[in-house]
BAGUFI-965389 format. One record per residue: y, x, z of N, C-alpha, C in turn. Coordinates in steps of 0.05 Angstrom, whole numbers, plus 32768, in hexadecimal, padded with zeros to 4 digits. Atoms other than C-alpha are relative to their C-alpha. Layout:
BEGIN
YXZYXZYXZ ...
***
This chain:
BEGIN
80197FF4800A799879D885E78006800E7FE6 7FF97FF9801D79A27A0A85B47FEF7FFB7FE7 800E8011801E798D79FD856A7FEC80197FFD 80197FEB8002794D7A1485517FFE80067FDE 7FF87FFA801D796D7A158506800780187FF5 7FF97FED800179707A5784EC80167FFE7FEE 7FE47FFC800A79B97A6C84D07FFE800A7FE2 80027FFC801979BD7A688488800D80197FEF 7FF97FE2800779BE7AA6846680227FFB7FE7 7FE97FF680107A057AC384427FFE80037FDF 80088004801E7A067AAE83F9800880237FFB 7FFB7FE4800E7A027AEB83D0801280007FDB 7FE97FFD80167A3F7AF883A27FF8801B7FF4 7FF47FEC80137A2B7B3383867FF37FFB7FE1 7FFE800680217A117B19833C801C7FEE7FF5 7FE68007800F7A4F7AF68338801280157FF9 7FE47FDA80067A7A7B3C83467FF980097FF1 7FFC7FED800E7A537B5D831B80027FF57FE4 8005801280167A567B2582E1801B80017FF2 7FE27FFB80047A9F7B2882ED8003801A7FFA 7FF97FE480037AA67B7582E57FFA80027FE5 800C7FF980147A777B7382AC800D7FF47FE7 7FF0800B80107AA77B428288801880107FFD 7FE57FF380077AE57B6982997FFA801F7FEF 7FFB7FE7800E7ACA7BAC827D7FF97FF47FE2 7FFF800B801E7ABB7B7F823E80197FFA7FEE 7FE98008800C7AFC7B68823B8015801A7FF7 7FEF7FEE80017B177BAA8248800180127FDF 80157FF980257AE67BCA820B80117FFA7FEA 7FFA8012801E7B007B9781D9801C80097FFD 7FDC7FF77FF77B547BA881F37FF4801D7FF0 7FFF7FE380137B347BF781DD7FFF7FFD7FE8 80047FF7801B7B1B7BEA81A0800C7FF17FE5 7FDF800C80067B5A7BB8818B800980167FF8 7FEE7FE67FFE7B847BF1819B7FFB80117FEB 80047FEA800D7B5D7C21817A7FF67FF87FE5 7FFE8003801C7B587BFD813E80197FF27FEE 7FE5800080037B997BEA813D800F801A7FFC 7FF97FDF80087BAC7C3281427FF6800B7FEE 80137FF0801B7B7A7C4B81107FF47FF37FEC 7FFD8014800D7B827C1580E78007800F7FE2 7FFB7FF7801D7BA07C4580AA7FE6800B7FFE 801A7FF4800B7B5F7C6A80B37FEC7FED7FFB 8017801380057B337C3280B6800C7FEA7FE1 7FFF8009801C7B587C1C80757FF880117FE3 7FFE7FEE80117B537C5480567FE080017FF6 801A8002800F7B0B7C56805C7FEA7FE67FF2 8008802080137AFC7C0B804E800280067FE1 7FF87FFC801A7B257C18800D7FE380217FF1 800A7FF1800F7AEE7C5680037FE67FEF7FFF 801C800480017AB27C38800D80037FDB7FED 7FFD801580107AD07BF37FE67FFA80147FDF 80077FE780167AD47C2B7FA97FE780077FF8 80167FEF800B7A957C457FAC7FEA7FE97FFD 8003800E80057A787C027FB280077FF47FDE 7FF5801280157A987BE37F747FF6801A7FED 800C7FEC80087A867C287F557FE57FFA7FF4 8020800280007A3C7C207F637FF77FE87FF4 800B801880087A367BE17F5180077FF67FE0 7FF78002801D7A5A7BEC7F0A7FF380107FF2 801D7FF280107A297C227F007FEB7FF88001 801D80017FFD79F47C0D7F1B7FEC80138005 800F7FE77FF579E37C4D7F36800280018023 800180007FDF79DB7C5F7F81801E801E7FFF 7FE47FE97FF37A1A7C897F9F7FF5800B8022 7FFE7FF67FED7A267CB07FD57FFA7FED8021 800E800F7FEC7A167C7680097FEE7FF47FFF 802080127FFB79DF7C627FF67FF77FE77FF5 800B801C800279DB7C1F7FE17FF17FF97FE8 8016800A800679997C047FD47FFB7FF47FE5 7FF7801C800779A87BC77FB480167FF77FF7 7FE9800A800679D47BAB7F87801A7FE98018 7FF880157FF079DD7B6C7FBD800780148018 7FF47FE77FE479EC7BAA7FF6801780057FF9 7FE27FFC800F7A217BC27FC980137FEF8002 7FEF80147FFB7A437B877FC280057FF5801B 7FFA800D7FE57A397B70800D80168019800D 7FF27FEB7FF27A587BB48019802380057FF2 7FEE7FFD80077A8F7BAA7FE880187FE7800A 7FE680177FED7AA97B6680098008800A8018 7FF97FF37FEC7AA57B80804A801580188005 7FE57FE67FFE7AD47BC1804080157FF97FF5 7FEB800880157AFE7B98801580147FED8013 7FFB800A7FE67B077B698050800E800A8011 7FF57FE47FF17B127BA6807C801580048000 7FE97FF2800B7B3C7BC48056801E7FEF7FFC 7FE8800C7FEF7B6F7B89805E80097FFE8012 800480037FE57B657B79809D8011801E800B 7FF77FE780027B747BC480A7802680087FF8 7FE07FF6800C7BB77BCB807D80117FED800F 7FE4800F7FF37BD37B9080A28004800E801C 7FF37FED7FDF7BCD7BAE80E3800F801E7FFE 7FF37FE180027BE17BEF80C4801F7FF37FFD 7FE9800380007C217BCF80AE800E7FFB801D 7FF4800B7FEB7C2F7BB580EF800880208018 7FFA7FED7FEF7C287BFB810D800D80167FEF 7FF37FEB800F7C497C2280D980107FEC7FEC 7FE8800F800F7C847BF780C4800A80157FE0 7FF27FF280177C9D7C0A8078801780138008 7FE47FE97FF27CD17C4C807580127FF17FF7 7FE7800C800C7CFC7C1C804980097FE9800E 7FEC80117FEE7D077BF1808480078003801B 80007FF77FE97D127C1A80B8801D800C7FFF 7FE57FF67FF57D5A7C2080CD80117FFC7FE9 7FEB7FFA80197D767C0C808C80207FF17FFF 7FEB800F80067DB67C0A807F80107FF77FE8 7FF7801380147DE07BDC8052801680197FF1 7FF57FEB80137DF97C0C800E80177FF78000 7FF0800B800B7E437C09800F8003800E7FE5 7FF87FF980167E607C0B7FC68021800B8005 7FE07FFA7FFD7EA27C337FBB80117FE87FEE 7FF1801880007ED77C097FAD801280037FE1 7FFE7FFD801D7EF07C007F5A8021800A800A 7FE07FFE7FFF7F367C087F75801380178001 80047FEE80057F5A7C417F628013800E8020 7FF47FF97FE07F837C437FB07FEA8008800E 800E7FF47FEB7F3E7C4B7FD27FFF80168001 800A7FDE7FFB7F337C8A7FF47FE880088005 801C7FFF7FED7EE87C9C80007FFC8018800C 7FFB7FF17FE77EFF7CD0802B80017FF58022 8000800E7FE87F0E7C9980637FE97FFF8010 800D80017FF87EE17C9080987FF97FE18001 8006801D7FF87EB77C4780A1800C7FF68014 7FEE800C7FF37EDE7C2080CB801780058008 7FEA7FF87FFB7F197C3E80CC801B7FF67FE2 7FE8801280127F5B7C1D80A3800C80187FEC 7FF97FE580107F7D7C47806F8018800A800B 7FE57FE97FEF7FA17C7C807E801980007FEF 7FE57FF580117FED7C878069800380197FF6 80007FEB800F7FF87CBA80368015800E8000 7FE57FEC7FFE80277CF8804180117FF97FEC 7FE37FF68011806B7CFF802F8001800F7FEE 7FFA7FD7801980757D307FED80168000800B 7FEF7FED7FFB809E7D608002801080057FE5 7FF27FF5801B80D57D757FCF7FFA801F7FF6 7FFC7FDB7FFE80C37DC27FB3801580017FF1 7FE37FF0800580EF7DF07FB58001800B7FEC 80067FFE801581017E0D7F7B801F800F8001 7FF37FF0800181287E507F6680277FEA7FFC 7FE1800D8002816D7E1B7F4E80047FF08017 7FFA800F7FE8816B7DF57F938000800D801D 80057FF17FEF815B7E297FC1801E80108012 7FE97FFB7FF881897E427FF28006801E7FF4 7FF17FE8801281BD7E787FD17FFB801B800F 800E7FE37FF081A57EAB800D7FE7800A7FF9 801B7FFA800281637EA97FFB7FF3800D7FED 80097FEC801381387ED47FD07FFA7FED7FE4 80038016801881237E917FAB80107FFD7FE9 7FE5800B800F81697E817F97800380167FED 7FFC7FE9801181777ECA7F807FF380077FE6 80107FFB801C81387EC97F53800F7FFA7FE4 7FEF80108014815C7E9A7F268010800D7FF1 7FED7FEF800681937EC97F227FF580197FEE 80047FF0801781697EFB7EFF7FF9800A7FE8 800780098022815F7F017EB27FEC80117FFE 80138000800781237EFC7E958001800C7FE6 7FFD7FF28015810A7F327E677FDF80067FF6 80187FEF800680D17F4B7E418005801E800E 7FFB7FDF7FFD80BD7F9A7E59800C80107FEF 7FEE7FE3801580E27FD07E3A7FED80138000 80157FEA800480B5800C7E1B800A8017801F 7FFC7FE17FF980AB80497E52800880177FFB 7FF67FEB800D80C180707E258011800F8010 7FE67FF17FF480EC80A97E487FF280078022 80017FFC7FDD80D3809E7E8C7FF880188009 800D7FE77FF280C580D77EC5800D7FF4801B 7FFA80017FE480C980D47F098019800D800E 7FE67FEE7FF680FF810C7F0D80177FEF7FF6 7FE480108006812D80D07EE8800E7FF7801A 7FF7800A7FE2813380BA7F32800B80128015 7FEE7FF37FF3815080EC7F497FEB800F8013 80117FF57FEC813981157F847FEF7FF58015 801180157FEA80FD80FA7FAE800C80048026 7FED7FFC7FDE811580ED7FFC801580068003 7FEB7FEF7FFF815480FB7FF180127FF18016 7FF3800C7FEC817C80F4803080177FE87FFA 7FE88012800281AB80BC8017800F7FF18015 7FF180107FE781BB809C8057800E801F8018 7FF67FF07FF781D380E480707FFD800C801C 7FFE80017FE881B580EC80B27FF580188004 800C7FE87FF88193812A80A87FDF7FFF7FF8 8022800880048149810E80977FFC7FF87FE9 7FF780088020812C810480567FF47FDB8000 8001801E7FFC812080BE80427FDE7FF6800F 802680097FF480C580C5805080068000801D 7FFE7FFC7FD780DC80DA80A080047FE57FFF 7FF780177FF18109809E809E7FEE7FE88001 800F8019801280DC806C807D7FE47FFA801C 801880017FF280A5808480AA800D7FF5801B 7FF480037FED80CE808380E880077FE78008 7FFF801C7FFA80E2803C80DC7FE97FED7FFF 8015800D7FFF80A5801F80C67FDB7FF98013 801580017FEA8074803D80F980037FFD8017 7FFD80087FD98069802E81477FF1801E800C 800A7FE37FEF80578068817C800680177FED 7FF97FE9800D807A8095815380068023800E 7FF47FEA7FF6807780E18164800E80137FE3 7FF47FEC800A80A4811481457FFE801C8003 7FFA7FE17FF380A68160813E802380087FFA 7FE07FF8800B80F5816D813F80017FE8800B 7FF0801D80018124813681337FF57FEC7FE7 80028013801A810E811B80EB7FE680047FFE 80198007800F80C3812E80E27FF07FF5800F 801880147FF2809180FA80F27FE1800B8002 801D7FF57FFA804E811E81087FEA7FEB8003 8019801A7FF4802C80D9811F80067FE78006 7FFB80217FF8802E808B81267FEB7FF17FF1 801A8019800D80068045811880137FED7FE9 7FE9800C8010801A802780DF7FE87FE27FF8 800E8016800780067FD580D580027FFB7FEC 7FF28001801F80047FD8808F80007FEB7FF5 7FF48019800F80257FA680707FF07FEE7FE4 8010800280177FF87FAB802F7FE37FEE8007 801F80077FF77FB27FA0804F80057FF68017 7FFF800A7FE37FC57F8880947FF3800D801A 80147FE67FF07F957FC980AB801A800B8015 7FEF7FEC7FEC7FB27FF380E97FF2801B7FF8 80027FDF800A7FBE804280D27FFE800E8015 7FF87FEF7FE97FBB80758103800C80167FE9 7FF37FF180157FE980A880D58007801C8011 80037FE67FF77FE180F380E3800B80107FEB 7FEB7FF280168016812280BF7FEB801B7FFC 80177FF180057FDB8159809E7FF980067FE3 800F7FF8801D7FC78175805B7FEC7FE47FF8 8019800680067F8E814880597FFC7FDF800A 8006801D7FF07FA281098083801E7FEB7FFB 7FE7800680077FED80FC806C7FF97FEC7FEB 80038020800C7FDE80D080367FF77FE77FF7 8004801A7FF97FC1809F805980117FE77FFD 7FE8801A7FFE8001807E805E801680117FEF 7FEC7FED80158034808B802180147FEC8000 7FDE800F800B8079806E800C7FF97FF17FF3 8001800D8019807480367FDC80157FF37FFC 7FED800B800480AB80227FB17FFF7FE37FF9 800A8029800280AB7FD27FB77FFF7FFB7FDA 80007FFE801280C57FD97F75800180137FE9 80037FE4800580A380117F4C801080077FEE 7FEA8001800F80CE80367F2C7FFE800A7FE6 80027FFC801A80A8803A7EE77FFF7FDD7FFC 7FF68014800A80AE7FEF7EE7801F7FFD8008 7FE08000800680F47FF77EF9800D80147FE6 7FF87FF1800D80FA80297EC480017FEF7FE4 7FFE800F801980E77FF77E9380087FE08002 7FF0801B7FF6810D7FB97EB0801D8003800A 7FD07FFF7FFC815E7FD47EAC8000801D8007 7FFD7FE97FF58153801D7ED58007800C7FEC 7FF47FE8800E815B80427E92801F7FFC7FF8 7FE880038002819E80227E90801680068012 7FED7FF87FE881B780367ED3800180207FF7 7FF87FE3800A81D580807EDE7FEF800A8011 800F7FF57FEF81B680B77F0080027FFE8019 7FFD80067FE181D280A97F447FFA7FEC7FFF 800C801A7FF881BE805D7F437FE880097FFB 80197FFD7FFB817E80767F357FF48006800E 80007FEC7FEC817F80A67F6980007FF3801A 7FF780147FEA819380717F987FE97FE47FFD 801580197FFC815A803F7F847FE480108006 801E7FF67FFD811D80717F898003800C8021 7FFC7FF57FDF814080817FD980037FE5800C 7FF480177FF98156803C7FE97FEF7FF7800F 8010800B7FE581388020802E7FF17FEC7FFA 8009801B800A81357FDF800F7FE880047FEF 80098009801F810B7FF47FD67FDF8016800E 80127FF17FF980DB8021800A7FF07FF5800F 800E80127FF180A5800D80307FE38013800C 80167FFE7FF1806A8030805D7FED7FF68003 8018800C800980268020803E7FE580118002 80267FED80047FD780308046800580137FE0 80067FF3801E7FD2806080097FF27FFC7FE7 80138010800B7F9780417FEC7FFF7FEA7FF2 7FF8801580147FB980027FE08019800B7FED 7FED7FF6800F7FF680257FC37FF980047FE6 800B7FF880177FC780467F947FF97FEB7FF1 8017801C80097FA580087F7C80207FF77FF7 7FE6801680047FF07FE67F78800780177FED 7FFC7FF08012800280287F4B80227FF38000 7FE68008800D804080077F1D80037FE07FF9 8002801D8009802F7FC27F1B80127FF58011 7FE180117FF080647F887F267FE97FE6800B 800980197FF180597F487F497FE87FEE7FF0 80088013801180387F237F0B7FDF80137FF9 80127FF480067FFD7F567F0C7FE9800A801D 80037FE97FD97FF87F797F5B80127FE88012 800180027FDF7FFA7F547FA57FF88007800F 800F7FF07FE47FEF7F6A7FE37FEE7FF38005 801380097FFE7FAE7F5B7FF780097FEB8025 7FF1800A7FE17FD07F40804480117FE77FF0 7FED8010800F7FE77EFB802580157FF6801B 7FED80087FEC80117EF48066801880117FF0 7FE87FF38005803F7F2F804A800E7FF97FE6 7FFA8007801A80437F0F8007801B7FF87FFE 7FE2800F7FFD80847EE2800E801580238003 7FE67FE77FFF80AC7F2A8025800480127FF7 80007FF48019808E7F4E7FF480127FF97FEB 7FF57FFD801C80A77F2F7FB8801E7FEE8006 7FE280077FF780E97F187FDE800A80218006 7FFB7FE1800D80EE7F6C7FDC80077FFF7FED 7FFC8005801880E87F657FA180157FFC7FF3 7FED8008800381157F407F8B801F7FFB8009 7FE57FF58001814E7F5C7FB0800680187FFE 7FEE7FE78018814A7F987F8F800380057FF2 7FFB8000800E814B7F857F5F80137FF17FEC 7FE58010800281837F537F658013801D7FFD 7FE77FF37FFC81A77F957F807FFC80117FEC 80077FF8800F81917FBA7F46800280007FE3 7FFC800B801881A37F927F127FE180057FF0 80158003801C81547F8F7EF47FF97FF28000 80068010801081397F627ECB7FE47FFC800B 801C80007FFD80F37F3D7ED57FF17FF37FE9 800D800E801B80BF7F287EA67FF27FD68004 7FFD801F800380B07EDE7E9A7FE47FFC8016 8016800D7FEF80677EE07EBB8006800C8025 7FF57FF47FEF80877F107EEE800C7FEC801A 7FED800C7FE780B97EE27F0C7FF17FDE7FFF 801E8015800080837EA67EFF7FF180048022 80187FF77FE180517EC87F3C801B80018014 7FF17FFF7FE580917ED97F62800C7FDD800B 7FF580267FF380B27E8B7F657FE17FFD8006 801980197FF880697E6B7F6C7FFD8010801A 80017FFF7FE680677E937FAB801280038012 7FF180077FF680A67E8F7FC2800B7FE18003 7FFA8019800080AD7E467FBC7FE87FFA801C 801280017FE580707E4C7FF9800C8004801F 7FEB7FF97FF180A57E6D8021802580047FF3 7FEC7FF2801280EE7E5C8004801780038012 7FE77FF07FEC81157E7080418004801F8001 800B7FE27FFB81037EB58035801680137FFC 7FF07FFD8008813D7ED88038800A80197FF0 7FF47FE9801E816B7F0880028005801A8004 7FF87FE97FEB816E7F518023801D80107FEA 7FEE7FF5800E81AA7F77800F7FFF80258003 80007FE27FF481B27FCC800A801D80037FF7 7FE77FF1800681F57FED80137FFF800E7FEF 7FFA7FE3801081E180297FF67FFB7FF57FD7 7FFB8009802581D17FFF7FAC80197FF07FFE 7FDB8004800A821A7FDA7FBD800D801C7FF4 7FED7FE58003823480227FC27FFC800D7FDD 80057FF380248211803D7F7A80027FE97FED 7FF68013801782187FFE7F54801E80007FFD 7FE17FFD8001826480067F64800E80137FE8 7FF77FEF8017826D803A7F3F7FF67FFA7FE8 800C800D8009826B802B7EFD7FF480117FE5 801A7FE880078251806D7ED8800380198011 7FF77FED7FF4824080A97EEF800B80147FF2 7FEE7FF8800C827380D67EE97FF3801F7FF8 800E7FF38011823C81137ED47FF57FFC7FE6 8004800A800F822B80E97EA2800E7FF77FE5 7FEF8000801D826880D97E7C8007801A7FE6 80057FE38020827181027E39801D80068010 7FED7FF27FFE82AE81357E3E800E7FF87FEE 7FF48002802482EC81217E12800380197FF7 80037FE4800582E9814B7DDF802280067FF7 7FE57FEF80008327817D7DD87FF9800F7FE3 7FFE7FEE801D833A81A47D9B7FF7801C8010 80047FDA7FE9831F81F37DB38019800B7FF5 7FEC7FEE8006835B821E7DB57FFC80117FF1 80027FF08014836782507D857FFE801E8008 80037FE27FEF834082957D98801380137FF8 7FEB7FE18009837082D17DA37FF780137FEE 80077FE28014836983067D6D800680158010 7FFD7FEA7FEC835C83437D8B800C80167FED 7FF07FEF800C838983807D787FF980168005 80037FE47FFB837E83C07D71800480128017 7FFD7FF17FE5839D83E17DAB7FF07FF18015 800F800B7FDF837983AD7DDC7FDF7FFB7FF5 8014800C80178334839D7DCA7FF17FE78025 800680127FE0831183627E007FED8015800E 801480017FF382F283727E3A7FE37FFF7FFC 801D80097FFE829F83697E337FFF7FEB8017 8005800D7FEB828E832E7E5F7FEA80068010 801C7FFF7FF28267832B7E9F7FEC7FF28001 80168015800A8224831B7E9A7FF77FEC8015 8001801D7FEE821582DA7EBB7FEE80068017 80077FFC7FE5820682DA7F037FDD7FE47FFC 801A8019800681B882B17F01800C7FE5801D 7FF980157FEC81C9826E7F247FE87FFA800E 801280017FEC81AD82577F607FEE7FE47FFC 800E80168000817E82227F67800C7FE5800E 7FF3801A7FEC81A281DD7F747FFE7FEC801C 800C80077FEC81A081BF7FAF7FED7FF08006 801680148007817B81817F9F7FE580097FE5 801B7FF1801D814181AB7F6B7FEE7FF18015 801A80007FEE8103818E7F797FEE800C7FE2 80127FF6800680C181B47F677FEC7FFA7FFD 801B800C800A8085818E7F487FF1800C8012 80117FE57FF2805081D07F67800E80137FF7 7FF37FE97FFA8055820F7F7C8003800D7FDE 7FFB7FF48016804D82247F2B801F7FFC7FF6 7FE28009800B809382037F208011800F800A 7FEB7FED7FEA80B482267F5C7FFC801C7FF8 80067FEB8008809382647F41801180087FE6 7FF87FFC801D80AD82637EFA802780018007 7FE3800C800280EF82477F1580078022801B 7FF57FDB7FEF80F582947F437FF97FF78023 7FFD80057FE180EE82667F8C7FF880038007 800A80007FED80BC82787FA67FF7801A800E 800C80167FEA80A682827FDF80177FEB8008 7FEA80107FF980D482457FF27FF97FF88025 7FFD7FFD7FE380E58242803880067FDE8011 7FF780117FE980F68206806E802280007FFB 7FED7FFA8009814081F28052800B800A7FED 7FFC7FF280148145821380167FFE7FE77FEF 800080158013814D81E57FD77FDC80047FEA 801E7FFF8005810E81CA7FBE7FED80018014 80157FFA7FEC80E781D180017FED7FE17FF7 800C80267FFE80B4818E80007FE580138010 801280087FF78076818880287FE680087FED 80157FF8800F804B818D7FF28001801C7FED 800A7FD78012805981DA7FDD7FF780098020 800A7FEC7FF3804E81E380267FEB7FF9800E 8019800C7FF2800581D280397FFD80048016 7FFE7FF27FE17FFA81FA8075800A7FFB8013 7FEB80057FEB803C81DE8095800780118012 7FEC7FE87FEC805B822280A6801380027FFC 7FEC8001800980948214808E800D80167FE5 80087FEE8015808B824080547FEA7FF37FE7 800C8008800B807C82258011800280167FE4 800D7FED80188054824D7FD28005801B8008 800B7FEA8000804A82877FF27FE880137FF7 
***
């Protein structure tokens, strides 16, 4: 028999669900505004600390401020409360904004009193072993090949006055001394430039020259206007050779040091100019690679030369040859060959002779009249400052071969000079 009990109705859960929900968004609430006063904790100190201020303010005047308060007893309730705050506040601030002076610090080392430390070393690393000194070299220890050694060998002088000097003391410029047919600028150029063209056999029309001075690349074009780009320079000029022994040599050793291979050299122009007459203790090449072979030039021609250097002179030359003192001693035949001799034999005086005793002329004979002197020719080696010199002196026009020809009487390059 079925039951006549009706089926008890399904409890109703939903004020508990929603009792529960209504707790968790409470709980959640309180987690926000933690957070967000935990986070905004410097601001909420900041303003505790203002409104503690204006409090303590108000209540020392006894006037009303900017918030208002009523009441002395407001004031004060308002000055515990922000004061409260305002700790409450800084501790959580600290906790979220740790001090900068303890953030990552590390422990100060002190350097060390000892006078071996290095505080070059790196932290954890052991000390390092300290190079070997090297022995310098030095002009009395240096090998006897070397330009070093040689320095030694040459006596130290004060300058001697200019007095006297000229350029024509040196004899003729380019003068073929090595005999090949070319004057010494062809050869100089010839050896010292690359891609060399020629017109003929001896004249150099064109080449690159790496100049030794500046370390620049030349392109060198034979031209009125483009030629002295690149000029001759005598390593050792020969107005400081003139006043360091040259006025003591003869005219052929002179002649032989202002031609001498050794003593020549294929240079930018620019620096030449700038280098003028200066010695080692004044003028370097701006190329400190060429330095070392520079003044190892130097110094062997002036070994072969017999001249003298001055004290600050041969000072700059050792302190840079002791950088390089393998550098070696160059030698020139052609200053063996003129130092050999040991004057020149245009130079020696004539012994003098008693003059014979002139014939008396006699009546029946009476002399001859002499003929009048034939005008002499122009020597082979004349050189001609400008065309005014060649003019005065009867040469010109001077031709291609003719004594005296140079380059610079003939601009044009027609082979025809002061026309």
């Amino acid at each position: 028999m079925p039951s006549l009990t009706p089926p008890r109705p399904a409890p109703d859960t939903t004020p508990g669900k929603a009792g529960r929900h209504k707790k968790l968004w409470w709980i959640a609430l309180a987690l926000v505004l933690v957070i967000a006063i935990i986070v905004l904790s410097p601001i909420i100190c900041t303003l505790a600390l203002a409104v503690a201020i204006t409090a303590g303010v108000s209540l020392g005047k006894k006037t009303p401020t900017f918030l208002r308060f009523t009441t002395p007893a407001a004031a004060t309730r308002a000055l515990i409360l922000s004061v409260v705050v305002a700790l409450l506040s800084a501790g959580m601030a600290n906790l979220v904004l740790p001090r900068a002076d303890t953030v990552d610090e590390a422990p100060v080392a002190f350097a060390s009193a000892s006078p071996a430390a290095d505080d070059t070393v790196a932290v954890g690393e052991g000390p390092q072993a300290s190079p070997t000194p090297t022995e310098t070299v030095t002009p009395e220890t240096a090998d006897a090949s070397t330009a070093l050694a040689a320095l030694a060998t040459l006596e130290v002088k004060g300058r001697a006055p200019k007095t006297g000097y000229d350029r024509d003391e040196f004899g003729q410029r380019w003068k073929d001394i090595d005999r090949n047919g070319c004057g010494q600028r062809d050869d100089v150029l010839a050896r010292d430039l690359t891609a060399v063209q020629k017109d003929g056999r001896c004249v150099v029309t064109s080449g690159i020259l790496n100049d030794p001075f500046t370390g620049d690349r030349i392109e060198f074009v034979r031209g009125q206007n483009t030629s002295a780009l690149v000029q001759i320079d005598h390593i050792v000029p020969l107005s400081d050779a003139w006043q360091k022994g040259a006025q003591q040599l003869t005219a052929h050793q002179r002649e032989t040091l202002g031609n001498d291979p050794l003593n020549l050299l294929a240079v930018d122009g620019a620096a030449n100019a700038q280098k003028s007459d200066s010695d080692a203790a004044t003028w370097l090449p701006k190329n400190k690679d060429f330095r070392c072979t520079y003044v190892a030039r130097q110094v062997s021609v002036k070994v072969a030369y017999e001249l003298w250097v001055t004290q600050a002179e041969r000072d700059a030359i050792e302190r840079i040859l002791t950088e390089c003192p393998a550098e070696p001693l160059l030698t020139s035949e052609y200053a063996a060959d003129a130092m050999a001799i040991a004057a020149d034999p245009a130079s020696k005086p004539s012994p003098s002779v008693a003059p014979a005793p002139k014939p008396q002329p006699t009546q029946e004979s009476k002399p001859a009249p002499a003929p009048a002197p034939a005008k002499p020719a122009p020597p082979a080696d004349v050189y001609y400052k400008n065309c005014t010199a060649a003019r005065e002196a009867g040469a010109a026009p001077v031709h291609v071969g003719d004594p005296g020809y140079a380059t610079h009487l003939d601009r044009d390059g027609d082979g025809v000079g002061c026309e």
